[in-house]
C-alpha positions as a LaTeX table, in Angstrom:
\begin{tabular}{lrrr}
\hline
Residue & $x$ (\AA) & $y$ (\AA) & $z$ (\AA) \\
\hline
Unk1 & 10.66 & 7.01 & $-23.21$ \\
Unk2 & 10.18 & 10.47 & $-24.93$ \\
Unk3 & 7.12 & 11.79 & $-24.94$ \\
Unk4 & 5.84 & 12.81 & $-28.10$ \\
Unk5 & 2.85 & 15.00 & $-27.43$ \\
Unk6 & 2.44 & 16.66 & $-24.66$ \\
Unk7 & $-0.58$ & 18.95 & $-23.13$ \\
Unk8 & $-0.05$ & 20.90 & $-20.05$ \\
Unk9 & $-2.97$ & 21.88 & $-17.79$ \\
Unk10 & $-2.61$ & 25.67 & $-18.80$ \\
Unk11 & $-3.89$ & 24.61 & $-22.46$ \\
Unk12 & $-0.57$ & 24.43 & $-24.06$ \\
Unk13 & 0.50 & 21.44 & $-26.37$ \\
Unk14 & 3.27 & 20.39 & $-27.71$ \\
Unk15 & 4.52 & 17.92 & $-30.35$ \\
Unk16 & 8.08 & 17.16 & $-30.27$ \\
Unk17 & 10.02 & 14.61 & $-33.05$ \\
Unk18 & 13.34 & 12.80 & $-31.08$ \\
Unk19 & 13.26 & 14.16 & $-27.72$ \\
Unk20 & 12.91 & 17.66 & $-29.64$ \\
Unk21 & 10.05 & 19.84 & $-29.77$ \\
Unk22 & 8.72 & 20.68 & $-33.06$ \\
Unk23 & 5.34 & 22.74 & $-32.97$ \\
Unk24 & 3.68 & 24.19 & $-29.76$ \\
Unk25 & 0.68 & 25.86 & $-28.74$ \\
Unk26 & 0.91 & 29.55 & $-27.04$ \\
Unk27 & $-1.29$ & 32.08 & $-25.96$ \\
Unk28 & $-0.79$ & 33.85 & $-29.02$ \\
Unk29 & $-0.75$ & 31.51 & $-31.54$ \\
Unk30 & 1.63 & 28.30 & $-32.40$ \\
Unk31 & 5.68 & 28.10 & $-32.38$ \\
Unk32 & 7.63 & 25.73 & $-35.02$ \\
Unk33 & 10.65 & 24.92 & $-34.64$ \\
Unk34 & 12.37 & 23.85 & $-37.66$ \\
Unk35 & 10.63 & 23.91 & $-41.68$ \\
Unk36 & 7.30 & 23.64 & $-42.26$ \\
Unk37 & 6.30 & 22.82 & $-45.71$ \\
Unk38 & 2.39 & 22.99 & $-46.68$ \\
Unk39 & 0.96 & 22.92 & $-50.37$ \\
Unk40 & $-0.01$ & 26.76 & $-50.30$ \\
Unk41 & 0.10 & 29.05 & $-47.63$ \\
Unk42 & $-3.48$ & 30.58 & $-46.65$ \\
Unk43 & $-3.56$ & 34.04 & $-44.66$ \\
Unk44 & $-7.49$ & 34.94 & $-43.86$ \\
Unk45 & $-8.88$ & 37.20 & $-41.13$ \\
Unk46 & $-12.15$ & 36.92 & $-42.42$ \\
Unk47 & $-13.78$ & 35.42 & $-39.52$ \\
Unk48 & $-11.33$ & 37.68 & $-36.82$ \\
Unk49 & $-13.28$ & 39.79 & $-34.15$ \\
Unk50 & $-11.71$ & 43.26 & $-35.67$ \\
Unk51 & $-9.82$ & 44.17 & $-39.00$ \\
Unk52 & $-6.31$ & 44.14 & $-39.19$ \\
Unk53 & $-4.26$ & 47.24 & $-38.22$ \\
Unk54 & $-2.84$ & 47.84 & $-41.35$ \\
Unk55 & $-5.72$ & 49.35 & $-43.24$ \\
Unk56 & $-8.85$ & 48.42 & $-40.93$ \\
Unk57 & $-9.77$ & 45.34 & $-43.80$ \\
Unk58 & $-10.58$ & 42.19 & $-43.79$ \\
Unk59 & $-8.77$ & 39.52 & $-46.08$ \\
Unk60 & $-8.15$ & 36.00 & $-47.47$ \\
Unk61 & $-5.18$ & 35.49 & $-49.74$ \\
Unk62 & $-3.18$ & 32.15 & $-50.70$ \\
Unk63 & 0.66 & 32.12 & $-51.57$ \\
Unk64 & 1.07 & 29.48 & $-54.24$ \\
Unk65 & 4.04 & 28.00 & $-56.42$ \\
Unk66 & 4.25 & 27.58 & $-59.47$ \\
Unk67 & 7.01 & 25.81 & $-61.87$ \\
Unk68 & 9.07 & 28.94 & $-62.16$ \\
Unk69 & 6.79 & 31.70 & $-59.97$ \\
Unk70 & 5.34 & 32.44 & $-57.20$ \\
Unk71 & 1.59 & 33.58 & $-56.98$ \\
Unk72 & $-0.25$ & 35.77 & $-54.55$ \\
Unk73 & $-4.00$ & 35.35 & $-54.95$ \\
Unk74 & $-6.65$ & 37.60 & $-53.71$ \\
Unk75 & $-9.15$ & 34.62 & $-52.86$ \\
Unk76 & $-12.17$ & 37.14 & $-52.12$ \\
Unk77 & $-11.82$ & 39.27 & $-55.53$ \\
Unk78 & $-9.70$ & 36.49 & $-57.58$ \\
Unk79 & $-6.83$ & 39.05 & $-58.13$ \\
Unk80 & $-3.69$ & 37.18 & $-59.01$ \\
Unk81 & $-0.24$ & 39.15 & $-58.85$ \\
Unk82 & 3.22 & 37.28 & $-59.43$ \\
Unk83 & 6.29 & 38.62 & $-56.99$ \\
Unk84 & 9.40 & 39.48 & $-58.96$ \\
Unk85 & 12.09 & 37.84 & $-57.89$ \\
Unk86 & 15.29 & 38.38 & $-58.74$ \\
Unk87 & 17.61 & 35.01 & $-58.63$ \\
Unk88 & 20.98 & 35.34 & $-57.02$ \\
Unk89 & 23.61 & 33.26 & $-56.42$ \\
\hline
\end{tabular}
């Protein structure tokens, strides 16, 4: 008997793995609890009522791997800049 998904009247959800909940729905957004792995991570506020408050833009970037990097791409202008990291131990 564990419920596994749950959605409460107020419009929250929640997905739980084992008796323990894993990802759920808030006002503000979603809540994980534990990893989450995805091929690339996408940030876009393209189709957002108003700009972010950083510098009053508009974006749409993807954070990808690669075999000994990892990429930030400008998906709107192309622009691709590598972080530099430093490996410790």
């Amino acid at each position: 008997g564990n419920n596994n998904v749950v959605a409460y009247p107020n419009g929250a959800t929640t997905l739980s793995h084992g008796g323990s909940s894993k990802l759920a729905t808030t006002s503000s957004g979603v809540t994980v609890t534990g990893s989450l792995e995805t091929q690339d991570l996408v940030l876009n506020n393209l189709s957002k009522d108003s700009p972010n408050s950083v510098d009053g833009t508009r974006g749409h970037w993807r954070v990808q791997e690669g075999s000994d990097n990892l990429y930030l791409i400008n998906e709107t202008t192309g622009k691709k800049y590598k972080f530099k990291i430093e490996e410790v131990e």
